[in-house]
N, C-alpha and C positions, 0 to 999 in steps of 0.2 A: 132737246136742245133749244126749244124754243124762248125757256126759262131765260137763257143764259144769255149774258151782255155780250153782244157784236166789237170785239177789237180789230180793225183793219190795220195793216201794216206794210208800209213800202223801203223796201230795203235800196241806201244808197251803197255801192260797194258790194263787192261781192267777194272780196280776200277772204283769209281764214274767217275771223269774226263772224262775216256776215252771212257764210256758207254755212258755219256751225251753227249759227245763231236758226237759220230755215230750218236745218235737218231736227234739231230739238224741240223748235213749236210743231212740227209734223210730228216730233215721237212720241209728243208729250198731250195731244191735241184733246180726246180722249178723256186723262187725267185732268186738265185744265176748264173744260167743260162739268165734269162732275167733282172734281174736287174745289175748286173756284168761279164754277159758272161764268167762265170765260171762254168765249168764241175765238179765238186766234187764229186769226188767217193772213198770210202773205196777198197782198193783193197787187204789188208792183217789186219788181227789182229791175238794176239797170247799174251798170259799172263802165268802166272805160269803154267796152266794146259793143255794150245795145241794149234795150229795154226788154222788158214782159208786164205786160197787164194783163189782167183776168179779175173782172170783179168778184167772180166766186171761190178765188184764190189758186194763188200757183201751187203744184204740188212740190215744198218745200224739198223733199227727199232726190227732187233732180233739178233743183239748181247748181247751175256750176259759172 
């Protein structure tokens, strides 16, 4: 993994879109790394009702 380019990503919203949008760079994270040498990690979300940081990223699969 070390090959592979660092994408951080901060999600504004967290409706369908943005719920779907975490749970796919977590399912996909894996492939994204060895098929495109891309790091994808959520590293903020935050919607009407409160934040999450984690610079090592959120585990996409339980944001809600």
């Amino acid at each position: 993994m070390s090959d592979a380019t660092s994408v951080r990503v901060v999600l504004i919203g967290l409706g369908n879109l943005g719920r779907r949008f975490a749970r796919l760079i977590a399912e996909k994270h894996e492939s994204l790394v060895r098929d495109y040498g891309l790091d994808v990690r959520i590293v903020g979300a935050a919607d009407s009702r409160g934040a999450a940081i984690d610079r090592g990223g959120l585990n996409g699969l339980e944001i809600e």
